[in-house]
PQR file of N, CA, C, O and H, with PARSE charges and radii, in Angstrom:
ATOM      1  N   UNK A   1     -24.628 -31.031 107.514 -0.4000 1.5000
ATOM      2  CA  UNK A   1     -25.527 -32.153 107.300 -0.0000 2.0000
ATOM      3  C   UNK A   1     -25.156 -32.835 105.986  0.5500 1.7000
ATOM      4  O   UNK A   1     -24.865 -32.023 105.108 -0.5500 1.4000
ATOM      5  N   UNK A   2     -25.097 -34.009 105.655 -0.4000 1.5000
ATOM      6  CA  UNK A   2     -25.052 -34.744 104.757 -0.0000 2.0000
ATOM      7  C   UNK A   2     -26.031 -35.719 104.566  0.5500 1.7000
ATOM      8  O   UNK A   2     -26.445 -36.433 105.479 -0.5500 1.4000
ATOM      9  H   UNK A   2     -25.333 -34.669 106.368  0.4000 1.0000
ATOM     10  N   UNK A   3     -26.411 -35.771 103.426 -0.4000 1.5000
ATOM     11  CA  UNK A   3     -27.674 -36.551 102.210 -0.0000 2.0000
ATOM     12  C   UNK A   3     -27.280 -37.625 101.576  0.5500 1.7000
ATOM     13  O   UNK A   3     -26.615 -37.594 100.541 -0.5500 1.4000
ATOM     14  H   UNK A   3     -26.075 -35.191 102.684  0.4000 1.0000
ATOM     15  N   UNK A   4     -27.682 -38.705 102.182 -0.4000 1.5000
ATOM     16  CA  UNK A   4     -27.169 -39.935 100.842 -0.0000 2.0000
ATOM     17  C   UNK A   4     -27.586 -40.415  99.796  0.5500 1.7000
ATOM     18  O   UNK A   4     -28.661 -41.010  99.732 -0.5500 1.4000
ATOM     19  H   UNK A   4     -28.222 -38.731 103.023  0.4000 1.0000
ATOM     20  N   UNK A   5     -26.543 -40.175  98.474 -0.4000 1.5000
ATOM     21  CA  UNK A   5     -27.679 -40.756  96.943 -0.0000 2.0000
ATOM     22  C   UNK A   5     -27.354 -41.923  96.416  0.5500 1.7000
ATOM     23  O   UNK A   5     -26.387 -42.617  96.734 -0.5500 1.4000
ATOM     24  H   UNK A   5     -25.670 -39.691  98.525  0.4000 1.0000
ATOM     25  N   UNK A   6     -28.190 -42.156  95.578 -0.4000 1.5000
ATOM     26  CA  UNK A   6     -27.950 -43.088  94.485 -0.0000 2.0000
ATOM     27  C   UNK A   6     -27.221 -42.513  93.071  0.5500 1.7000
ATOM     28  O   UNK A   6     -27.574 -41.336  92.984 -0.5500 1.4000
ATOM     29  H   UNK A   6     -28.975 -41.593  95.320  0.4000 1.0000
ATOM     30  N   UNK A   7     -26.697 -42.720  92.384 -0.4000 1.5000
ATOM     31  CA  UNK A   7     -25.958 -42.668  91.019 -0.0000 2.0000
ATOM     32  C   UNK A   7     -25.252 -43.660  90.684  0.5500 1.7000
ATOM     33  O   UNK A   7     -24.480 -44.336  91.365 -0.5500 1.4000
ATOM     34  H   UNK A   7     -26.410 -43.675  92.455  0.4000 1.0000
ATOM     35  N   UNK A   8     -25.666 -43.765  89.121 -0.4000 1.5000
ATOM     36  CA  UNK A   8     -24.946 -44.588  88.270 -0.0000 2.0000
ATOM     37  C   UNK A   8     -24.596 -43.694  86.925  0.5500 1.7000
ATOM     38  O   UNK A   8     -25.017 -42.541  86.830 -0.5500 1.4000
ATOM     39  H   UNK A   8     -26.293 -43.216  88.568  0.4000 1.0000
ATOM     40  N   UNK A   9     -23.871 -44.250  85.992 -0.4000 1.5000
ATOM     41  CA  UNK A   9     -24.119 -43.792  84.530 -0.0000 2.0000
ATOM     42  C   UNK A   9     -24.357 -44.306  83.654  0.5500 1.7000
ATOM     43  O   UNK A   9     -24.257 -45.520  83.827 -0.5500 1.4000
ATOM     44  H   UNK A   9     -23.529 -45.186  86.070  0.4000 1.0000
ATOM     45  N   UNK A  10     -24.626 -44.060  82.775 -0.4000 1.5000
ATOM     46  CA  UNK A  10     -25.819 -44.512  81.801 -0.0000 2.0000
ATOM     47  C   UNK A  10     -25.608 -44.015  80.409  0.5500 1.7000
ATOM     48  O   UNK A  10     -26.430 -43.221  79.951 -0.5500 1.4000
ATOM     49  H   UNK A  10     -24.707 -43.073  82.635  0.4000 1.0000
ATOM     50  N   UNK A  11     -24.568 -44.409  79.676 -0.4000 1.5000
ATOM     51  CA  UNK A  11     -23.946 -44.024  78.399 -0.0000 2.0000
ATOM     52  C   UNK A  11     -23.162 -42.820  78.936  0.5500 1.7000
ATOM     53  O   UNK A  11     -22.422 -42.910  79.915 -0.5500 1.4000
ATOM     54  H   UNK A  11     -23.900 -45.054  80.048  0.4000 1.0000
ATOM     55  N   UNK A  12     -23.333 -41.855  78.345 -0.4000 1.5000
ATOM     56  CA  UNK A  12     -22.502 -40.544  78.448 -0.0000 2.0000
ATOM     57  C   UNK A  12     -23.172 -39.615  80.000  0.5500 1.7000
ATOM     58  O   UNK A  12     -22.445 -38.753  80.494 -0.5500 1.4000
ATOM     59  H   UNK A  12     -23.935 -41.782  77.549  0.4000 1.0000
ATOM     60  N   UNK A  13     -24.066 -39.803  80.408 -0.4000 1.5000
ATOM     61  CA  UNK A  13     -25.214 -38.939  81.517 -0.0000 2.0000
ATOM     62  C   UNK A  13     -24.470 -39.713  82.546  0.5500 1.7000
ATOM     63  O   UNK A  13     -24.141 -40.880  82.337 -0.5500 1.4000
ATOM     64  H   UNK A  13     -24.656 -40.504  80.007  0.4000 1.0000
ATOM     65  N   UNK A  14     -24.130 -38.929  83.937 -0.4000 1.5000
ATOM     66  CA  UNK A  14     -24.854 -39.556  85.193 -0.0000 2.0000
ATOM     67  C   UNK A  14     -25.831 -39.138  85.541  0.5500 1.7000
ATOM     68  O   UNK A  14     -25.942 -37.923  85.700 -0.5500 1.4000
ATOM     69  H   UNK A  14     -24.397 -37.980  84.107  0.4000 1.0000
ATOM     70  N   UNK A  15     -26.798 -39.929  85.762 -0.4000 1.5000
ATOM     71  CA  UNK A  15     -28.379 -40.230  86.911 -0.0000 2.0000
ATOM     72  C   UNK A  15     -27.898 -40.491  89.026  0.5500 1.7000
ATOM     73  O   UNK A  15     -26.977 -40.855  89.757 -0.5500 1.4000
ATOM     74  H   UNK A  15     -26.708 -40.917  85.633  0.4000 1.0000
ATOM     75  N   UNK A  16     -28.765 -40.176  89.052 -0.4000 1.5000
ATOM     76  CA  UNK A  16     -29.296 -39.466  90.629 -0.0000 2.0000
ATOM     77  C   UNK A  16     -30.244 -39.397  91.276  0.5500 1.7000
ATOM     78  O   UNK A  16     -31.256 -38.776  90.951 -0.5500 1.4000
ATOM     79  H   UNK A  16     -29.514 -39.880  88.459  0.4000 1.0000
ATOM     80  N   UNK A  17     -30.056 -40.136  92.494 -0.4000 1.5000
ATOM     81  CA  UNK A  17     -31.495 -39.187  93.436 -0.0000 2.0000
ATOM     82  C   UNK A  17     -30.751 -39.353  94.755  0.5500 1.7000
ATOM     83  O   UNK A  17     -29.642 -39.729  95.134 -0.5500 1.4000
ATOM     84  H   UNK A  17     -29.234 -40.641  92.758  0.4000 1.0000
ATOM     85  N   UNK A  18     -32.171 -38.779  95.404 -0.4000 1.5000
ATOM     86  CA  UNK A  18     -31.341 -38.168  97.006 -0.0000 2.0000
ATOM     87  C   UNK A  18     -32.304 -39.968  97.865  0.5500 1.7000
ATOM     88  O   UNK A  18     -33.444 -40.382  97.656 -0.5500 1.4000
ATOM     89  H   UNK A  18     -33.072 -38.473  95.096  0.4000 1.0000
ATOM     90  N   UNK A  19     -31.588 -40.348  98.453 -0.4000 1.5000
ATOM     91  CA  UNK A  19     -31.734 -41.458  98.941 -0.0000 2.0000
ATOM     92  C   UNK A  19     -33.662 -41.424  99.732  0.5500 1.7000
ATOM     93  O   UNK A  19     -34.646 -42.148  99.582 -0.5500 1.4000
ATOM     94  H   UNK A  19     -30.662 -40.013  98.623  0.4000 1.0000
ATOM     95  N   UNK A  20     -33.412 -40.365 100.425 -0.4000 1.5000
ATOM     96  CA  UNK A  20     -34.739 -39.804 101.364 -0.0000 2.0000
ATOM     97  C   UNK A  20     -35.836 -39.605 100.164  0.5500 1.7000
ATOM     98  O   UNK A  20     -37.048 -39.771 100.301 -0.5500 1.4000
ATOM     99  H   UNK A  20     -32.612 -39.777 100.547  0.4000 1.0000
ATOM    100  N   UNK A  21     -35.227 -39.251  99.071 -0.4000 1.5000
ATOM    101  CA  UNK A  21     -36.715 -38.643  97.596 -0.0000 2.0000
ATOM    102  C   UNK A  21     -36.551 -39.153  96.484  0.5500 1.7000
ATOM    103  O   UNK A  21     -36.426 -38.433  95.493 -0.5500 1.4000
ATOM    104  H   UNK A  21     -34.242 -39.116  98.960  0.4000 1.0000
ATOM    105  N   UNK A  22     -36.509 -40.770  96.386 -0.4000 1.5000
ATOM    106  CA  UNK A  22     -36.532 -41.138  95.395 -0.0000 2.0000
ATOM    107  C   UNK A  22     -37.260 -41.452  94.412  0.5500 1.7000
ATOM    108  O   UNK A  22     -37.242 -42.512  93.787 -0.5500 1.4000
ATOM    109  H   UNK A  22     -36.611 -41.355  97.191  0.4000 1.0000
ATOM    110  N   UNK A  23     -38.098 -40.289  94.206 -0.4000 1.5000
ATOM    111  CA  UNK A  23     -39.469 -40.022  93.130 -0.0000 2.0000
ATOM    112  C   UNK A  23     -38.566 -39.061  92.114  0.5500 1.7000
ATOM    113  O   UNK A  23     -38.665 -39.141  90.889 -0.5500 1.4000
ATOM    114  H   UNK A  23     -38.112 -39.428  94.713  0.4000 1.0000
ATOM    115  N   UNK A  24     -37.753 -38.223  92.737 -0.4000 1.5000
ATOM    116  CA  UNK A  24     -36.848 -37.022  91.976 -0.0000 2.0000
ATOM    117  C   UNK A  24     -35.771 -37.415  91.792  0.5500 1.7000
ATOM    118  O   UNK A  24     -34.894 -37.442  92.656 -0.5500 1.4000
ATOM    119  H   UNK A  24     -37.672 -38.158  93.731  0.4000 1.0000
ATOM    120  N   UNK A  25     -35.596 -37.952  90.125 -0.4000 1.5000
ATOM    121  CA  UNK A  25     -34.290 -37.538  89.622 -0.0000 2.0000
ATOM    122  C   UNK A  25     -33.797 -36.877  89.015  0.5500 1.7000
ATOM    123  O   UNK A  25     -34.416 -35.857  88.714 -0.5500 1.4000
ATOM    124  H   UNK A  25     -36.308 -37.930  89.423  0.4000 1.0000
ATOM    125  N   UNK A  26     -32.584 -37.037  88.550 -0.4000 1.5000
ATOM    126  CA  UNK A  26     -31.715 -36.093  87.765 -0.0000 2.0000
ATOM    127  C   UNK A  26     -30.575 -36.123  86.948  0.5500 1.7000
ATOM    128  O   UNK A  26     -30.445 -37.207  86.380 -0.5500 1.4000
ATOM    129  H   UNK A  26     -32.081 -37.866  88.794  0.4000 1.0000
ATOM    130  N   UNK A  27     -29.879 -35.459  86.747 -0.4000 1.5000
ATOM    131  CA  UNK A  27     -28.775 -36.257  85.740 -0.0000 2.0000
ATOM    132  C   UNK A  27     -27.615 -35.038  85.449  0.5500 1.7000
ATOM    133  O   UNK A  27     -27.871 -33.844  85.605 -0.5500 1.4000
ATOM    134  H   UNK A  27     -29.985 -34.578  87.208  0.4000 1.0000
ATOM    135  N   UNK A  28     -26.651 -35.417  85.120 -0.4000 1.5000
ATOM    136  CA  UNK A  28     -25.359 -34.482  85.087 -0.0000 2.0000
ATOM    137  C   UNK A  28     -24.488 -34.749  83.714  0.5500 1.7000
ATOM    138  O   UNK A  28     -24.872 -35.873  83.390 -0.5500 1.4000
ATOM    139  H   UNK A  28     -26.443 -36.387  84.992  0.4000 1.0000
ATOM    140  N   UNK A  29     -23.727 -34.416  82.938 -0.4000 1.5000
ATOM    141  CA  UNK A  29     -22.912 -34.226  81.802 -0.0000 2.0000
ATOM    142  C   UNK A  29     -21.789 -35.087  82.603  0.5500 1.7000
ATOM    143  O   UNK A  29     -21.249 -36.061  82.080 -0.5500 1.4000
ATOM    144  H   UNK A  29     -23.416 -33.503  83.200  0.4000 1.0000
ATOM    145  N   UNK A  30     -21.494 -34.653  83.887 -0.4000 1.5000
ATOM    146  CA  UNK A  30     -20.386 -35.138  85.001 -0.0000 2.0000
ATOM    147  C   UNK A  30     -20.888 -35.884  85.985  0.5500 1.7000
ATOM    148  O   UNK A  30     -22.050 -36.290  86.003 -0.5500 1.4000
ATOM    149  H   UNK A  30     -21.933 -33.861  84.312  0.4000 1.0000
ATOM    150  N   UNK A  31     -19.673 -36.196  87.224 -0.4000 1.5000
ATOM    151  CA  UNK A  31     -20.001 -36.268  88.745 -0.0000 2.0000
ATOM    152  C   UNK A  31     -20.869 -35.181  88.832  0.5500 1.7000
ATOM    153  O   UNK A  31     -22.072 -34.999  89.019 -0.5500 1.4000
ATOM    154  H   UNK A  31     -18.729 -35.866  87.209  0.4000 1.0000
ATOM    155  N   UNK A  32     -19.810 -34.484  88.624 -0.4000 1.5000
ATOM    156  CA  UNK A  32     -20.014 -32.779  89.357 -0.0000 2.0000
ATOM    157  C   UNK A  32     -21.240 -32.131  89.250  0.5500 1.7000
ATOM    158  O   UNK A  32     -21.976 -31.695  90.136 -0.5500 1.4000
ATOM    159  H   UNK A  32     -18.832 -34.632  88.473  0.4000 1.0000
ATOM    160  N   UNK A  33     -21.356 -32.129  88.040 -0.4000 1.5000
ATOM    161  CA  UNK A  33     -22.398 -31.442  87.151 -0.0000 2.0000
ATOM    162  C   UNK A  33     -23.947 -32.386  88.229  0.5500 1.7000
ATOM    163  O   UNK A  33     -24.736 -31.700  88.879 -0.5500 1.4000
ATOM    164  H   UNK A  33     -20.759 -32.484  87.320  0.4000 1.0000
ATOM    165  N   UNK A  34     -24.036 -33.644  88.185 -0.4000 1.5000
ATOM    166  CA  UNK A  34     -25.014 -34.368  89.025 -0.0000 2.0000
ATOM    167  C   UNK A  34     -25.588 -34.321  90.247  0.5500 1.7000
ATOM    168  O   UNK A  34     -26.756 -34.491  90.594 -0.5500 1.4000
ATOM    169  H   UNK A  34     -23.395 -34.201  87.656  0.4000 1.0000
ATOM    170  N   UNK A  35     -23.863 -33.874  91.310 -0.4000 1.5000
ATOM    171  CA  UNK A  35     -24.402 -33.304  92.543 -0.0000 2.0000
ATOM    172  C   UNK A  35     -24.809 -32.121  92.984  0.5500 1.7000
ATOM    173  O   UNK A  35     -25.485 -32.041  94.010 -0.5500 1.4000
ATOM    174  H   UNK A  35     -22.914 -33.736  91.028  0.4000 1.0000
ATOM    175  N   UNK A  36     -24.275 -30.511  91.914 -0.4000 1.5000
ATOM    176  CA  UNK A  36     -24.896 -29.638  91.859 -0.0000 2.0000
ATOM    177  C   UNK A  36     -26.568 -30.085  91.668  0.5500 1.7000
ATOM    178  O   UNK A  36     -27.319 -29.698  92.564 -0.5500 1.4000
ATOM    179  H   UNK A  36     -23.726 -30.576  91.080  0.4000 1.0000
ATOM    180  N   UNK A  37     -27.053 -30.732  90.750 -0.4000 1.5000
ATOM    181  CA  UNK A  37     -28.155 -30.766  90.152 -0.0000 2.0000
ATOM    182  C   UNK A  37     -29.007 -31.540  91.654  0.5500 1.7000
ATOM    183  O   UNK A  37     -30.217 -31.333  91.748 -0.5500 1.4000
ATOM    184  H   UNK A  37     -26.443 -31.046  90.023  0.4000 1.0000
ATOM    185  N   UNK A  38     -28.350 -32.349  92.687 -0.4000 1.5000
ATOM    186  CA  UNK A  38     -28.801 -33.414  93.222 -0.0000 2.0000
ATOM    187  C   UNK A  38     -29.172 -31.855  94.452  0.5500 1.7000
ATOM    188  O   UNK A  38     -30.342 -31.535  94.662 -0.5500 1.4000
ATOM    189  H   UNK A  38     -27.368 -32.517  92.610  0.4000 1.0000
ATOM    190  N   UNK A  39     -28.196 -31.216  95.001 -0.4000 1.5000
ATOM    191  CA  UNK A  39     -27.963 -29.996  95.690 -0.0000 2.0000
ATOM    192  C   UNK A  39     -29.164 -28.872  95.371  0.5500 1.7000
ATOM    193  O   UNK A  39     -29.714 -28.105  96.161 -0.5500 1.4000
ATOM    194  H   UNK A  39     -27.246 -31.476  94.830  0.4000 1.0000
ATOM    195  N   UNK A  40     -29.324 -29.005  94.279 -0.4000 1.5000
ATOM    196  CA  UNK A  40     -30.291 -27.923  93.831 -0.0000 2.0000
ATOM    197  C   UNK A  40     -31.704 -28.400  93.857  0.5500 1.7000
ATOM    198  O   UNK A  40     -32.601 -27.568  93.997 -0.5500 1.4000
ATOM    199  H   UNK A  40     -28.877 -29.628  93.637  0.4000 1.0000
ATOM    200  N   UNK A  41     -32.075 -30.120  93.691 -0.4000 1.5000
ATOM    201  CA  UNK A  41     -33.203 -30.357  93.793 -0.0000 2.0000
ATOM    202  C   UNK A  41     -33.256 -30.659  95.557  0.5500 1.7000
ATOM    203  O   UNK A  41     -34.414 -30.837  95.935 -0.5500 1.4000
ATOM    204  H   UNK A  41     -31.347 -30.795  93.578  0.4000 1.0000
ATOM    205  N   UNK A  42     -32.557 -30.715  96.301 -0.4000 1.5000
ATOM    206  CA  UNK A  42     -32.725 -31.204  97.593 -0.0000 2.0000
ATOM    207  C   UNK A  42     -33.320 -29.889  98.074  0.5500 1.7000
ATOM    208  O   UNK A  42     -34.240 -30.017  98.882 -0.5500 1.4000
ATOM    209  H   UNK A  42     -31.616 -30.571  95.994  0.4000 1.0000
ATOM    210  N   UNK A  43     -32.935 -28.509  97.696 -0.4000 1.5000
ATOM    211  CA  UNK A  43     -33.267 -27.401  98.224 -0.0000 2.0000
ATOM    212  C   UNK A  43     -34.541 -27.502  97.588  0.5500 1.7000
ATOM    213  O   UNK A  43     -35.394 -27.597  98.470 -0.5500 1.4000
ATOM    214  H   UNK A  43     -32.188 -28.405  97.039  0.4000 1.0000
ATOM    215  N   UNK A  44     -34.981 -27.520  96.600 -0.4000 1.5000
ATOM    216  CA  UNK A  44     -36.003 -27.321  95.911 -0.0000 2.0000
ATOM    217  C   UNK A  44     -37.248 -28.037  97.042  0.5500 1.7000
ATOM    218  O   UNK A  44     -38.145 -27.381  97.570 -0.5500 1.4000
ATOM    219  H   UNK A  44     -34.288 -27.442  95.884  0.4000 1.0000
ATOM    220  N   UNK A  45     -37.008 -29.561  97.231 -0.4000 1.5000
ATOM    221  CA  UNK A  45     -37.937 -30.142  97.538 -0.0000 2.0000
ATOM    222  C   UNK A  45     -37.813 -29.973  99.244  0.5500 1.7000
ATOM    223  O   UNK A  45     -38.822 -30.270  99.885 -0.5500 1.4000
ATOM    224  H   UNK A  45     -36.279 -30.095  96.802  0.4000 1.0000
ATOM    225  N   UNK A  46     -36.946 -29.636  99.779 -0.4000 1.5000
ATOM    226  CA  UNK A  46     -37.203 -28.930 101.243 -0.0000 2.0000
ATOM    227  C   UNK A  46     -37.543 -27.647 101.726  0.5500 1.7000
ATOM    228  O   UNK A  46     -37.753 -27.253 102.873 -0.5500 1.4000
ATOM    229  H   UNK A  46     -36.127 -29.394  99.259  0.4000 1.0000
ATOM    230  N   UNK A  47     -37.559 -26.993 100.490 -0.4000 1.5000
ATOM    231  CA  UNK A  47     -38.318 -25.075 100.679 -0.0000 2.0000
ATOM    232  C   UNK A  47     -39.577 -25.281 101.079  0.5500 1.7000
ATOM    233  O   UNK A  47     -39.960 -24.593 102.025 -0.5500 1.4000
ATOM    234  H   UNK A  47     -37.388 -27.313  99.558  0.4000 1.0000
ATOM    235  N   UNK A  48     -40.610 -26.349 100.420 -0.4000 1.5000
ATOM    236  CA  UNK A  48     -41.916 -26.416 100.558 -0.0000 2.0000
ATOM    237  C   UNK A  48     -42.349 -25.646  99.627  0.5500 1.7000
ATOM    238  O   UNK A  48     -43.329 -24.907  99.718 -0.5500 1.4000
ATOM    239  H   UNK A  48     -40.298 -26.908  99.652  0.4000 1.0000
ATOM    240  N   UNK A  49     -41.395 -25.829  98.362 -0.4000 1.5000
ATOM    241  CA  UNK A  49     -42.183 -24.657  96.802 -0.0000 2.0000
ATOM    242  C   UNK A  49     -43.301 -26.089  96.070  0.5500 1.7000
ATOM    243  O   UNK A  49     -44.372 -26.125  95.465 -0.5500 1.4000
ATOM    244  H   UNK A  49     -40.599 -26.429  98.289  0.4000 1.0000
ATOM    245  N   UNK A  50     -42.446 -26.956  96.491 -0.4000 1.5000
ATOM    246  CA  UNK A  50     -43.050 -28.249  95.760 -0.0000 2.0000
ATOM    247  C   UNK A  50     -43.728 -28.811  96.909  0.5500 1.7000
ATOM    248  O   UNK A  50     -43.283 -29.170  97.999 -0.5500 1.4000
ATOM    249  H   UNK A  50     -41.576 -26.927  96.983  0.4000 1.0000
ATOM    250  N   UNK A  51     -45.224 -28.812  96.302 -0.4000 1.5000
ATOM    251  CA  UNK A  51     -46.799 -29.416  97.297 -0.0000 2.0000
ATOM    252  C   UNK A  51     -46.428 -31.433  97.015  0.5500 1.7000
ATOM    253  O   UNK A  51     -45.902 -32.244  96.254 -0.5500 1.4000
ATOM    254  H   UNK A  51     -45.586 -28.520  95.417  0.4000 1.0000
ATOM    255  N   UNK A  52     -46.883 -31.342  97.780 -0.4000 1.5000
ATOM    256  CA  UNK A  52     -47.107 -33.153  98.169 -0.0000 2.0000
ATOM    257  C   UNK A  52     -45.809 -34.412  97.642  0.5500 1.7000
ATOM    258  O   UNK A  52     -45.934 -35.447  96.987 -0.5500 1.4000
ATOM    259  H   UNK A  52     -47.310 -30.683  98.399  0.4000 1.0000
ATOM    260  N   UNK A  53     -44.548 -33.734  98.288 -0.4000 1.5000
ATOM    261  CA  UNK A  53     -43.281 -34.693  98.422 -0.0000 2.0000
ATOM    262  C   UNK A  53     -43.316 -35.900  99.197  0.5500 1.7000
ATOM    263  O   UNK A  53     -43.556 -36.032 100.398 -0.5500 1.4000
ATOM    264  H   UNK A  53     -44.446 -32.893  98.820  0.4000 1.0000
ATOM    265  N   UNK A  54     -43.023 -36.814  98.272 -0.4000 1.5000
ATOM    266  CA  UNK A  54     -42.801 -37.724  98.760 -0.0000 2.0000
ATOM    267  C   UNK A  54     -41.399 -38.320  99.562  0.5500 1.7000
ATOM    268  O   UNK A  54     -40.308 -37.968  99.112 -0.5500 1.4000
ATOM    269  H   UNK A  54     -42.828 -36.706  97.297  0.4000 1.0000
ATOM    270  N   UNK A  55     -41.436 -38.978 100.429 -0.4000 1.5000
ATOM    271  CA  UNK A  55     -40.357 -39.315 101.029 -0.0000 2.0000
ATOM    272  C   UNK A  55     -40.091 -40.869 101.396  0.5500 1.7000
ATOM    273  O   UNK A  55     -41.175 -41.448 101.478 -0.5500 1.4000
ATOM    274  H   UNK A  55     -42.322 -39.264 100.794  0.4000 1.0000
ATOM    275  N   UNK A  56     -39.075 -41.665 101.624 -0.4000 1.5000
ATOM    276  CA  UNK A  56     -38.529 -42.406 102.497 -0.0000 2.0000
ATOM    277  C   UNK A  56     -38.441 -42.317 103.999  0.5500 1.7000
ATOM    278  O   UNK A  56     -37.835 -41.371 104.503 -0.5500 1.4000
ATOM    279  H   UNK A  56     -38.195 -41.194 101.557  0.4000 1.0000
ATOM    280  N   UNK A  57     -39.103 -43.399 104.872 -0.4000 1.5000
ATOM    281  CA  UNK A  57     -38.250 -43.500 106.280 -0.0000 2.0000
ATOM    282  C   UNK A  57     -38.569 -44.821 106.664  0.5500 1.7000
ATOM    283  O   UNK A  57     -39.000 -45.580 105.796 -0.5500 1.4000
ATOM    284  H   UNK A  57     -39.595 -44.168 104.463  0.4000 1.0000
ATOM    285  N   UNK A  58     -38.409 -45.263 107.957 -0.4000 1.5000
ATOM    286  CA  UNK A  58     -38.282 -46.397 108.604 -0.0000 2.0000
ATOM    287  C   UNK A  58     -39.053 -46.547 109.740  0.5500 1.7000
ATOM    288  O   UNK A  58     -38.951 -45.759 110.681 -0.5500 1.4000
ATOM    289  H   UNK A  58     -38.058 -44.646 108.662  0.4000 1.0000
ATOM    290  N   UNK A  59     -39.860 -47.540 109.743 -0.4000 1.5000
ATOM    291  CA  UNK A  59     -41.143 -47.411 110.658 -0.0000 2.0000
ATOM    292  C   UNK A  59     -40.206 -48.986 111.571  0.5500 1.7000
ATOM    293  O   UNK A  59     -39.721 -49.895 110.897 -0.5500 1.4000
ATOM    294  H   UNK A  59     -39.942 -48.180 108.979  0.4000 1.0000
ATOM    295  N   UNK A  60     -40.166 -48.974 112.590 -0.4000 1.5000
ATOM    296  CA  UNK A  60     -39.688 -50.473 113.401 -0.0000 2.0000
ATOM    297  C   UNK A  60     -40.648 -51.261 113.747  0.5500 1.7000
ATOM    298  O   UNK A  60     -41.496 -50.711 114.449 -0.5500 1.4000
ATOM    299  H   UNK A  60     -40.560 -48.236 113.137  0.4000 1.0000
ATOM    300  N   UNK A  61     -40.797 -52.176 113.548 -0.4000 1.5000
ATOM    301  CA  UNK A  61     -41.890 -53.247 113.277 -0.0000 2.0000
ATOM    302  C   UNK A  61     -41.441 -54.132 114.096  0.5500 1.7000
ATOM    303  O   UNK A  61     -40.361 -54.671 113.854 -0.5500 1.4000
ATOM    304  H   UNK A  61     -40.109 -52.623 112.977  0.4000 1.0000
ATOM    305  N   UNK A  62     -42.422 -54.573 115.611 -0.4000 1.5000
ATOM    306  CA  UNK A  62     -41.843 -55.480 116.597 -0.0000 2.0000
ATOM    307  C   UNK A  62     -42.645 -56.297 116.284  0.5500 1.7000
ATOM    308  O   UNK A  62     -42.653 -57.397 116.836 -0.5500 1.4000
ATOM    309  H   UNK A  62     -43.300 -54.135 115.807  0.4000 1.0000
TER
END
């Protein structure tokens, strides 16, 4: 399965979020360092440890 994010950088940091939870960000020293961090909050917020997540989706509107 694959997750699509947002990132940019921002002086020396990259910033992050997971496209579906963009209430949760995050930030990395690196790429690398960002998508571990992006990887680790995606688990976080799909265990169900964290009460009342917010999400993204698409409702079709005729």
């Amino acid at each position: 399965m694959k997750q699509r994010y947002i990132y940019w950088q921002d002086d020396d940091m990259w910033l992050g979020f997971l496209e579906e939870y963009p209430d949760y960000w995050t930030q990395g020293e690196t790429e690398e360092e960002l998508r571990d961090n992006l990887l680790d909050i995606y688990n976080e917020l799909t265990s169900g440890t964290i009460p009342n997540v917010r999400k993204v989706a698409e409702l079709a509107v005729l």
